[in-house]
C-alpha positions in Angstrom: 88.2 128.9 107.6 88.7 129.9 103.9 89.5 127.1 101.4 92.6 129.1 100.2 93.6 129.3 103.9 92.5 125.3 104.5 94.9 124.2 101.4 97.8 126.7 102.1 101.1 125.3 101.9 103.3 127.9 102.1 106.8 126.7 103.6 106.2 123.4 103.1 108.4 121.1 101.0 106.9 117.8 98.8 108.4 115.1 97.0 107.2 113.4 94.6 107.6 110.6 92.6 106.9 110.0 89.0 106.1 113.7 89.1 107.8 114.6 85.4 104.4 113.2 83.9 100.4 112.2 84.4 99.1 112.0 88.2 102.6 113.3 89.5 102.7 115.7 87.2 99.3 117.0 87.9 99.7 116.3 91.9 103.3 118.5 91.7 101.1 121.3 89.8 98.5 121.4 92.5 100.8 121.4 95.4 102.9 124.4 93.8 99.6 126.1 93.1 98.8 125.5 97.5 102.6 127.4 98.5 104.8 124.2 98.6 107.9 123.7 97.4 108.5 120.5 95.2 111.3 118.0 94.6 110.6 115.9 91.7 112.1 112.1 91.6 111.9 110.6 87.9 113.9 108.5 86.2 113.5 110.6 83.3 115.6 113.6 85.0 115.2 116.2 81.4 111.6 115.8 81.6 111.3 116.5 85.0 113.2 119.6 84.9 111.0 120.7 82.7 108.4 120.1 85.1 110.6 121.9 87.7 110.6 125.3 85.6 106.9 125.1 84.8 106.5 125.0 88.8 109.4 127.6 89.4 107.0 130.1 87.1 104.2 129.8 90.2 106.7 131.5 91.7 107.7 128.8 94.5 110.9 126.6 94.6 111.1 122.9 92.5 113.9 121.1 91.6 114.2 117.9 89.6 116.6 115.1 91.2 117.1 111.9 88.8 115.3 109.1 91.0 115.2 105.0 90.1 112.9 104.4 92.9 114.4 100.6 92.4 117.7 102.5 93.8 118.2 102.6 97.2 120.7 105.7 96.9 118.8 107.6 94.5 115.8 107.2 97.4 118.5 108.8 99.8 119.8 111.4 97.1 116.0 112.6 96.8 115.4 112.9 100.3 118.8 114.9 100.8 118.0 117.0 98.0 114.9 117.8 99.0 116.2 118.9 102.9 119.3 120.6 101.7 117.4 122.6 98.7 113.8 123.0 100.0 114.5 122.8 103.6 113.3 119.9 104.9 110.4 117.3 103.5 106.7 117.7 104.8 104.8 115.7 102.1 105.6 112.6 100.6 103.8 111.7 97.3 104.8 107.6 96.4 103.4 107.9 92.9 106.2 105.6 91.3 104.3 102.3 90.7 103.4 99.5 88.0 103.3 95.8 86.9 104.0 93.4 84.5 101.9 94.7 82.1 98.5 92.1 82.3 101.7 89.2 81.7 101.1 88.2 85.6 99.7 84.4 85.5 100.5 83.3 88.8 101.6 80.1 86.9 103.8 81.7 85.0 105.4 84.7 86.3 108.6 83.9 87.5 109.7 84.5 91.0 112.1 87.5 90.0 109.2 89.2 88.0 106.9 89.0 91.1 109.8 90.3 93.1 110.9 92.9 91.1 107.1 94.3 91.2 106.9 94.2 94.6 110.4 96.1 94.7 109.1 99.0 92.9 105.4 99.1 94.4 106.1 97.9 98.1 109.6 98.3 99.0 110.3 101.5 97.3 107.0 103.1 99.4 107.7 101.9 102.5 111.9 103.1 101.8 110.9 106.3 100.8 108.5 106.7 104.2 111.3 105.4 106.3 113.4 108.3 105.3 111.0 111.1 105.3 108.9 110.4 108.4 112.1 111.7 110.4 111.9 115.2 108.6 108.3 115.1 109.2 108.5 114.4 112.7 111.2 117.6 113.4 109.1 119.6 111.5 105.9 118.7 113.4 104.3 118.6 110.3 104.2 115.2 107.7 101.5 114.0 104.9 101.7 110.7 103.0 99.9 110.2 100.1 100.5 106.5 98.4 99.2 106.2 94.8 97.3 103.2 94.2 95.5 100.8 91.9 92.1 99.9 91.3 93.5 96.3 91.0 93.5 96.0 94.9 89.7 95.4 94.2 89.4 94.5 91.0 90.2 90.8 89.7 92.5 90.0 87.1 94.9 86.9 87.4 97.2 88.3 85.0 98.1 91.1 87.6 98.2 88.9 90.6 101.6 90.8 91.3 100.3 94.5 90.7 97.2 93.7 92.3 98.5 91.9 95.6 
């Protein structure tokens, strides 16, 4: 089998998160570039459109859908975008993530910091693949990708929330 063949996503639908700048920026490029279709979540909606019309010049579909991953309804307002504008979702791309910046002392963080990380690193993940895996599973078809850290290996106390 050909690599173009191996990597074509033609008909296939991806959101991603974060995808207005850096890796899901890059990953949304490279998915367009396969065939797929892209719905980008960012809380930065302008620069993600712009992303959207860079992608819409591959000449495949992308739209850009405001998204506060912290947000519970804007989680559901991407997914719905995503199936009522690109026809379903076949590719999930959690790239939303961060910390507390190295201010993480696990004697000093407070138990709202450490919460609030886990929110947007944990809870917003495991949301978002609780309302795609549905789609995924009509469609027969369903890829996960979770960004990650190299803090889940490397030691630094003042990311003990990032890292865990």
């Amino acid at each position: 089998m050909s690599i173009a063949k191996l990597f074509d996503l033609t008909g296939k639908a991806a959101i991603i998160t974060g995808g207005a700048n850096g890796i899901g920026k890059a990953t949304a490029l490279l998915l367009a570039k396969a065939g797929a279709n892209i719905a980008i979540g960012d809380f930065k909606p302008e620069e993600a459109e712009k992303v959207a019309r860079e992608i819409q010049n591959l000449g495949v579909k992308a739209i850009a859908v405001a998204c506060n991953v912290l947000k519970d309804e804007d989680l559901v307002n991407l997914v719905n975008a995503a199936v009522e504008e690109l026809g379903g979702v076949h590719i999930l791309i959690n790239n939303v993530g961060g910390g507390g910046g190295g201010r993480e002392n696990p004697f000093k963080i407070t138990t709202d910091e450490f919460k609030r990380i886990f929110e947007l690193n944990v809870f917003s993940t495991w949301r978002l693949c609780q309302l795609c895996v549905p789609h995924m599973k009509r469609a027969g078809y369903g890829s996960i990708v979770i960004t990650t850290s190299m803090l889940g290996i490397n030691k630094s106390p003042n990311m003990s929330a990032y890292a865990s």
